[in-house]
MIKEMI-361786 format. One record per residue: residue in one letter; x, y, z of N, C-alpha, C in turn; residue number from 1. Coordinates in pm, 1 decimal. Each point is the difference from the previous one (the first is absolute). Layout:
a,X,Y,Z,X,Y,Z,X,Y,Z,NUM
...
# end
This chain:
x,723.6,5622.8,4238.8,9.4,-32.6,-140.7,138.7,36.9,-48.7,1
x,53.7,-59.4,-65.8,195.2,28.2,-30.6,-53.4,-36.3,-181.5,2
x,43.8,103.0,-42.5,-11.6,51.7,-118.8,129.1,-91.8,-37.6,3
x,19.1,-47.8,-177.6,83.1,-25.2,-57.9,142.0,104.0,29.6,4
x,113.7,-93.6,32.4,90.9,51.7,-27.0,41.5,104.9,128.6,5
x,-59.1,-32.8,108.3,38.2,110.9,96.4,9.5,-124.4,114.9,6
x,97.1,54.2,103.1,51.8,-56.7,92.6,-119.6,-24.5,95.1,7
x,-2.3,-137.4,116.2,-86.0,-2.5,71.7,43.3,-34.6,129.9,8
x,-36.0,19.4,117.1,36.9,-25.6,130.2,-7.0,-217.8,3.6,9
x,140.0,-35.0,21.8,7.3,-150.3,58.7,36.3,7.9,153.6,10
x,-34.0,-144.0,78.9,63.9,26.3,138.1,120.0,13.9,-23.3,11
x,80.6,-12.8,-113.9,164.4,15.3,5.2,70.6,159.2,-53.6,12
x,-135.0,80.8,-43.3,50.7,109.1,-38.7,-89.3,86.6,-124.1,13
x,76.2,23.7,-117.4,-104.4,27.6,-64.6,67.9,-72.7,-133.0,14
x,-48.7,-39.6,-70.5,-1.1,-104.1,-109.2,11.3,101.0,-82.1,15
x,101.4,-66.4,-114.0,61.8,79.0,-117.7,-103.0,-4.7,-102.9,16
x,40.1,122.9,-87.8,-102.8,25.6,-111.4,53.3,-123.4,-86.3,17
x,-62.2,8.2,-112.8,33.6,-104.5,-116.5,11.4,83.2,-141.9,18
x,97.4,82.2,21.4,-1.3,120.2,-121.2,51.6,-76.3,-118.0,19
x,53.5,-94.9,12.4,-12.2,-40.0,-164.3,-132.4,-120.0,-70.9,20
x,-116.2,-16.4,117.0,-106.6,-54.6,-31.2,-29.8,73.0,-172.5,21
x,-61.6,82.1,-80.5,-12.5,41.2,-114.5,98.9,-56.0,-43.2,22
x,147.7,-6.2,26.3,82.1,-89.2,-126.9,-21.3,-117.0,8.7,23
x,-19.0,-32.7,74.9,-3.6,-200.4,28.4,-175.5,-18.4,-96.5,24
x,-91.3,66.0,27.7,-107.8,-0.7,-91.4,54.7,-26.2,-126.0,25
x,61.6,118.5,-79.1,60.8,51.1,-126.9,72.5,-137.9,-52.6,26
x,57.2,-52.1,99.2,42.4,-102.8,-41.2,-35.6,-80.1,-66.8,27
x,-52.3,-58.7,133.9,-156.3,-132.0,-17.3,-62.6,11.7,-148.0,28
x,-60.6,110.7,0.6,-50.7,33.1,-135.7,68.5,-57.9,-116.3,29
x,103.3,141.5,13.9,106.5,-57.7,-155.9,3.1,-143.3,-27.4,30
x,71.8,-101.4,118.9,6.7,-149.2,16.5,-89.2,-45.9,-41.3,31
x,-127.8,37.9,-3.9,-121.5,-62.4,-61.3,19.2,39.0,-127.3,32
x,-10.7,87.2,-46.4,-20.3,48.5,-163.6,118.2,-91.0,-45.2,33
x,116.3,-6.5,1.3,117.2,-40.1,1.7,-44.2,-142.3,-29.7,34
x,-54.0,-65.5,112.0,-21.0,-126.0,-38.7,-103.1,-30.5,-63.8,35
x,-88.5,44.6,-26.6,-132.1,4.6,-78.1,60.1,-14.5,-167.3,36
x,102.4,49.3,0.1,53.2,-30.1,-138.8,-83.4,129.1,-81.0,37
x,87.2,27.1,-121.4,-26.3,102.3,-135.3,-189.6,-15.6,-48.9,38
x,-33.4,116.5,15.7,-127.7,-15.3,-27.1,-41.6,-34.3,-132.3,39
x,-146.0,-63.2,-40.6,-8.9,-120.7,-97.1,-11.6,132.3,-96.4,40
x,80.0,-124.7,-141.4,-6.3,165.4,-140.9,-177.0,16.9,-17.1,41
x,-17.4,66.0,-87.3,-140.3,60.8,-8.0,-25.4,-121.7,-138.0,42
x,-124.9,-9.8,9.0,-12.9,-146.4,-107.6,-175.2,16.2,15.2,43
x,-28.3,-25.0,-107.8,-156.6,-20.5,-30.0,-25.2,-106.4,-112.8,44
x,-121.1,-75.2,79.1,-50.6,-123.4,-93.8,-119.8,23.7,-80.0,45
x,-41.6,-53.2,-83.8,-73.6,-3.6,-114.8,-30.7,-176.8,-4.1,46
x,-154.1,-8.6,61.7,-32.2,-128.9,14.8,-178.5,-37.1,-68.5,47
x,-6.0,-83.7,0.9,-131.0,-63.0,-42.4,27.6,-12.6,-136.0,48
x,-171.0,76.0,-39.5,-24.7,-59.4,-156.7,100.7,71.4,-111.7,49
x,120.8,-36.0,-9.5,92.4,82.2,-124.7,55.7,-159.6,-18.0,50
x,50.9,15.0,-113.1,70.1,-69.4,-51.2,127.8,-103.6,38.3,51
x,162.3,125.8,63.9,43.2,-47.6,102.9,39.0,80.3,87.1,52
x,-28.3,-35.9,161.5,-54.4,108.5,81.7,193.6,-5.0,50.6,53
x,3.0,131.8,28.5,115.3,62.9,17.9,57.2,78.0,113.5,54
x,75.2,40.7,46.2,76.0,91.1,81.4,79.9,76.0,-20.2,55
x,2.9,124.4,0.5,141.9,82.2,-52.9,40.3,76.3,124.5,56
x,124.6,17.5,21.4,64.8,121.9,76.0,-8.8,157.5,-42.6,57
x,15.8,58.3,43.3,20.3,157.1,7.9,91.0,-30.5,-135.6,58
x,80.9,-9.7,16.7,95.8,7.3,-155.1,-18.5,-27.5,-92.8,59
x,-79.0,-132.1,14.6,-63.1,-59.2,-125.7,-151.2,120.0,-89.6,60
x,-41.5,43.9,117.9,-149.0,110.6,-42.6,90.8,89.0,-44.8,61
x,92.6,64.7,58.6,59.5,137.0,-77.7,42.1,10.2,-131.7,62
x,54.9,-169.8,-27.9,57.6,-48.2,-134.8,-115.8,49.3,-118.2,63
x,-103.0,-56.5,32.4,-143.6,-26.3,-101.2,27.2,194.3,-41.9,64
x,-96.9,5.4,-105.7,-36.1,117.0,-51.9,-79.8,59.3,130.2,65
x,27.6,166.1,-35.7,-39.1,55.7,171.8,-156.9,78.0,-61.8,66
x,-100.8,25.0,78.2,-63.8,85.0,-7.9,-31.1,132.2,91.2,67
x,-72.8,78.2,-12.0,7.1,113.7,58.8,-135.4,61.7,5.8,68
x,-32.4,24.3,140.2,-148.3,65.1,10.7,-27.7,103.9,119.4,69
x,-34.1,120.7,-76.3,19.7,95.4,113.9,-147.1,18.8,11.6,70
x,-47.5,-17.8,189.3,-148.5,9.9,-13.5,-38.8,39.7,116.4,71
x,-110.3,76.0,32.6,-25.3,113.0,110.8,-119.3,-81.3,59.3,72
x,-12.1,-32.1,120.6,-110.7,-49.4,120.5,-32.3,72.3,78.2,73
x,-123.5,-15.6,54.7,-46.5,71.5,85.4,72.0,-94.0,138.6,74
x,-7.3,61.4,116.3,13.8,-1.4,110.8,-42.0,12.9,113.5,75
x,-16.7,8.2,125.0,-67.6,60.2,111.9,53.3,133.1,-4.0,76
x,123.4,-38.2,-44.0,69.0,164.6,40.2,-7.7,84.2,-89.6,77
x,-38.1,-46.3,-118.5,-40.5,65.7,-91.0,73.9,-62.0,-213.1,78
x,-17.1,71.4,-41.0,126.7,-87.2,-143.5,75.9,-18.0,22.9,79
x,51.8,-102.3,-65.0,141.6,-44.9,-9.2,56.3,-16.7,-159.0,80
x,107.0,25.8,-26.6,40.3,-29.6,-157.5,158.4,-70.5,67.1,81
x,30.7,-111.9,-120.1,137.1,-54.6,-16.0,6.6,-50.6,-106.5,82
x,94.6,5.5,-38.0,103.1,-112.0,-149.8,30.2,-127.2,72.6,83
x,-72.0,-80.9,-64.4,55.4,-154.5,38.6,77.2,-50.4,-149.7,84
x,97.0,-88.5,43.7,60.4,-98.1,-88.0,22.2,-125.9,40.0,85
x,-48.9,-135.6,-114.5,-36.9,-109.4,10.6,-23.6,-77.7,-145.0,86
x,-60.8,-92.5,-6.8,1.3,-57.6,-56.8,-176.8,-70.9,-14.2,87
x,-41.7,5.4,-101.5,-151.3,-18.5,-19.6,-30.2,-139.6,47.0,88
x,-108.2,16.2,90.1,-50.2,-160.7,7.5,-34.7,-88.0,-94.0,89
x,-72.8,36.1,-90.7,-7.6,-66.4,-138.0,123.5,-47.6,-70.4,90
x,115.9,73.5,-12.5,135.0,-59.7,-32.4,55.8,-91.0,83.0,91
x,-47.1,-22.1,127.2,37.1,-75.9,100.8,-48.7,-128.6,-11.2,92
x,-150.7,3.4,-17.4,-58.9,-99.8,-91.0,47.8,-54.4,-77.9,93
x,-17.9,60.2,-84.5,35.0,-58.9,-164.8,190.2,-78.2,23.6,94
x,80.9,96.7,44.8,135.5,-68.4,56.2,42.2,-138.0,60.1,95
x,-151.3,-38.6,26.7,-29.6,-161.3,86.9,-80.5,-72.9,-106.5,96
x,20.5,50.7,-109.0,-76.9,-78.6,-108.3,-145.3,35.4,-35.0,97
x,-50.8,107.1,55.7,-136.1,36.0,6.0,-96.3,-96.8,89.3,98
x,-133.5,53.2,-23.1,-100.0,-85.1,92.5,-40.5,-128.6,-50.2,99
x,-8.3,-137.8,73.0,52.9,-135.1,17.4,-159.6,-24.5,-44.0,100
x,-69.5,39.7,-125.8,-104.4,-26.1,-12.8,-45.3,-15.2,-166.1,101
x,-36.8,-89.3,-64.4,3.9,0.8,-127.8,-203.8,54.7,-40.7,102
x,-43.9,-5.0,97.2,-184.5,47.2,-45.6,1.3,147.6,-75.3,103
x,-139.8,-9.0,-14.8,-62.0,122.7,-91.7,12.2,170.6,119.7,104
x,58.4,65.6,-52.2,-15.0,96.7,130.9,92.5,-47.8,122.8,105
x,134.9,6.0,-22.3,110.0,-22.2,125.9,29.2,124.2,65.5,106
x,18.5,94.7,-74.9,69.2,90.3,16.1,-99.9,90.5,77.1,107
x,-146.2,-55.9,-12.7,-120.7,82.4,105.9,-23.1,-44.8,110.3,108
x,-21.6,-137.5,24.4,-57.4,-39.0,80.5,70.2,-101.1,168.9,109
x,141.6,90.6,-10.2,36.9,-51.4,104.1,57.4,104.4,101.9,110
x,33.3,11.7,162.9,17.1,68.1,95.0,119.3,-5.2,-1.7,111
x,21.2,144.7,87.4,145.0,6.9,6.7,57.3,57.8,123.6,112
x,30.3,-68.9,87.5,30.9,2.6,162.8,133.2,21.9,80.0,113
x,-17.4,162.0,22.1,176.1,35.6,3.7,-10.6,-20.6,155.9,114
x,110.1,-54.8,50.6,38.0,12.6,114.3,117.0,42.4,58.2,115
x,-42.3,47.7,113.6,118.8,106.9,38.8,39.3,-118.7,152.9,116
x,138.8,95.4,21.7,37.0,-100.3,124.7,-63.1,25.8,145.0,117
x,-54.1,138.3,11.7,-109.9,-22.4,117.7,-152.5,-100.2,7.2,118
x,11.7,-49.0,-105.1,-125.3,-16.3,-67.9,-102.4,52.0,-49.8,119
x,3.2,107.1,2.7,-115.9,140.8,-126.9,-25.9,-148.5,-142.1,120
x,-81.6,67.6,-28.3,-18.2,-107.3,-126.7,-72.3,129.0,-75.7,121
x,31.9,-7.4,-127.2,-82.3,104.7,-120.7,-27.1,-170.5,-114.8,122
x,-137.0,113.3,-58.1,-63.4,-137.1,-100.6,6.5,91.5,-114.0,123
x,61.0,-92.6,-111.5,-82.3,67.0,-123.7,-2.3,-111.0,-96.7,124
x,-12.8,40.3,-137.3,-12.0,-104.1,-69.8,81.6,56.2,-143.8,125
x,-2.5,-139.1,-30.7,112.4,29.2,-173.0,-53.0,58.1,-101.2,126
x,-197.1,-2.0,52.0,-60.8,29.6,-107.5,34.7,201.9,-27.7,127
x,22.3,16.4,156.1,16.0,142.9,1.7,149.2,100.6,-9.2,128
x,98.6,-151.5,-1.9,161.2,90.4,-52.7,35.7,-75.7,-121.6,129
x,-116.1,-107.0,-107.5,55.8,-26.2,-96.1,31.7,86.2,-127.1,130
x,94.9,45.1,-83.5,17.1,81.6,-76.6,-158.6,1.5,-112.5,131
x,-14.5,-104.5,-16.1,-114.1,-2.1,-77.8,-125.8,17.6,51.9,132
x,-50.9,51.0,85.7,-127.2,32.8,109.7,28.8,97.8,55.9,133
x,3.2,2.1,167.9,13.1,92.3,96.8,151.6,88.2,-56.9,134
x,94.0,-55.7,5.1,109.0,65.5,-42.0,52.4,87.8,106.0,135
x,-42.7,-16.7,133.5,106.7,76.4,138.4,77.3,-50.7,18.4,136
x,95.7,84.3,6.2,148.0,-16.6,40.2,63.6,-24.7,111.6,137
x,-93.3,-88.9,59.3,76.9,-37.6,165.8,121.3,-36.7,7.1,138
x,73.6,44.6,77.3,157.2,38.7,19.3,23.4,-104.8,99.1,139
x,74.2,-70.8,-15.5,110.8,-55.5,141.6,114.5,115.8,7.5,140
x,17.3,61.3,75.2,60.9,121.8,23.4,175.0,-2.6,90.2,141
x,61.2,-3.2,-57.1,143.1,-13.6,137.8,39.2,131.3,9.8,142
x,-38.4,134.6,-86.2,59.3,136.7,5.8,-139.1,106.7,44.8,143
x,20.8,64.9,77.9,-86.3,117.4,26.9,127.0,136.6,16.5,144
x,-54.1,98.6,-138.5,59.6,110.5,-14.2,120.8,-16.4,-1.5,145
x,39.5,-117.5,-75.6,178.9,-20.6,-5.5,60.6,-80.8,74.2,146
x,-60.9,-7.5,126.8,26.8,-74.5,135.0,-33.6,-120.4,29.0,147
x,101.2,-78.9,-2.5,-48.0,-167.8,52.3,-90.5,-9.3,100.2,148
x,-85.4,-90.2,0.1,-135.8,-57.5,79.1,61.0,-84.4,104.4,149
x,-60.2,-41.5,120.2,41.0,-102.6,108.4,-61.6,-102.1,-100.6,150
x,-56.3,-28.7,-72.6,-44.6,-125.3,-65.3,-92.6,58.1,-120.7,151
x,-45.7,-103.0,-98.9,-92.8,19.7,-95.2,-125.1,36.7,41.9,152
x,-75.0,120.6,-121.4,-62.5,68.1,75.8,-125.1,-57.1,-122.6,153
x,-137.7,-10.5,33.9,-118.4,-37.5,-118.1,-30.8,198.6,-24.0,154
x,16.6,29.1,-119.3,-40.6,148.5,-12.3,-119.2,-28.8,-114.3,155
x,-119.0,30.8,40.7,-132.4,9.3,-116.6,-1.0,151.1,-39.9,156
x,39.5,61.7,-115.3,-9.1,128.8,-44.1,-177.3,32.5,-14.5,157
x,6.7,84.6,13.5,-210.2,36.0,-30.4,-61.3,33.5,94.0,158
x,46.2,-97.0,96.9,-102.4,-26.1,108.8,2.5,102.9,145.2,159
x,-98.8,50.0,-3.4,-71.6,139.9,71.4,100.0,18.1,115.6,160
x,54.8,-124.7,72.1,34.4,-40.4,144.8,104.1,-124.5,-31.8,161
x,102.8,7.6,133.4,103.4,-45.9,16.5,-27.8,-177.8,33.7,162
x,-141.6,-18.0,38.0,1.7,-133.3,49.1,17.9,-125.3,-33.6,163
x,9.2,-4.9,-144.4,36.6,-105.1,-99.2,112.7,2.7,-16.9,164
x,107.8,111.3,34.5,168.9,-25.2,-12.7,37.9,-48.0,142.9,165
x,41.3,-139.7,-29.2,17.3,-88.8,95.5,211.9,19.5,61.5,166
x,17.9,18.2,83.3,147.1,7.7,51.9,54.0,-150.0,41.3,167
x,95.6,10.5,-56.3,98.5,-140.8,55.4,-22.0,-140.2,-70.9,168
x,-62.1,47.0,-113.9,-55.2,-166.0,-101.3,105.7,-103.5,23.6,169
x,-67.5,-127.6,-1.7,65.7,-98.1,84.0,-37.6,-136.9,-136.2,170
x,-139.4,36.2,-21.3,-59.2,-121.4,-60.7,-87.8,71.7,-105.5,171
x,0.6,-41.6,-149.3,-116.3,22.3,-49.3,-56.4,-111.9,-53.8,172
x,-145.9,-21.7,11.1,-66.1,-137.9,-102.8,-107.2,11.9,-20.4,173
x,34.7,-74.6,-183.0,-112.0,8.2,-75.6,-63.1,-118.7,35.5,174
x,-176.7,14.3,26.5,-62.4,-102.1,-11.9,-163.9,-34.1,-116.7,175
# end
């Protein structure tokens, strides 16, 4: 058995190591990232039943009025507390013209389907973050404790457990 990187008996002698094998890897790599091109900006859509369905960048969410929600979950490992900063889903809404529905009871009776880019999906509804009803403050989140996020984060303040704050929001829609 001839282990990486160590010399081995040929009929002509003994065959040279390949000590710069790890850089030629290192390479390869970089060359890929390199050509893969600048990774895509961070951008989230706002689709279905609103008015007109939208997309904003990271820059564009920071622009909007910010909100702020510091809120403690349970864990396996035990509590957790953080400060998130973001921007309310309901303002996110309403920013696309509000919900694309003129009936009795709009603002109750429709779902609300965040998706993340692994695909996690969290459900809720408008009836339960409309200011005039439920009134939770679900967060699209780009700051935890001051600190930029790898992507938009769904933060539900209240709620006992972490499983409804969805990582990496990609898509949200009202239906």
């Amino acid at each position: 058995m001839n282990l990486p990187n160590t010399p081995r008996e040929t009929p002509h002698g003994r065959e040279p190591r390949e000590p710069f094998m790890p850089v030629r890897v290192a390479l390869v790599l970089a060359a890929a990232l390199l050509l893969a091109g600048p990774a895509a900006a961070q951008s989230l859509s706002l689709e279905g039943k609103v008015t007109q369905p939208h997309q904003w960048t990271l820059e564009q969410i920071r622009s909007m009025p910010a909100a702020h929600a510091e809120v403690t979950y349970l864990t396996d490992h035990g509590p957790v507390t953080a400060r998130f900063t973001g921007v309310l889903l309901w303002s996110l809404i309403q920013s696309a013209g509000g919900i694309d529905d003129a009936g009795k009871g709009a603002a109750l009776r429709h779902a609300i389907r965040v998706i993340a880019k692994d695909g996690w999906v969290v459900v809720t509804s408008t009836g339960e973050i409309a200011p005039d009803f439920g009134d939770k403050h679900a967060l699209i989140a780009y700051e935890r404790d001051g600190k930029p996020l790898a992507g938009f984060r769904l933060v539900m303040p209240g709620d006992k457990r972490g499983g409804r704050d969805a990582r990496e929001v990609v898509t949200i829609a009202v239906e």
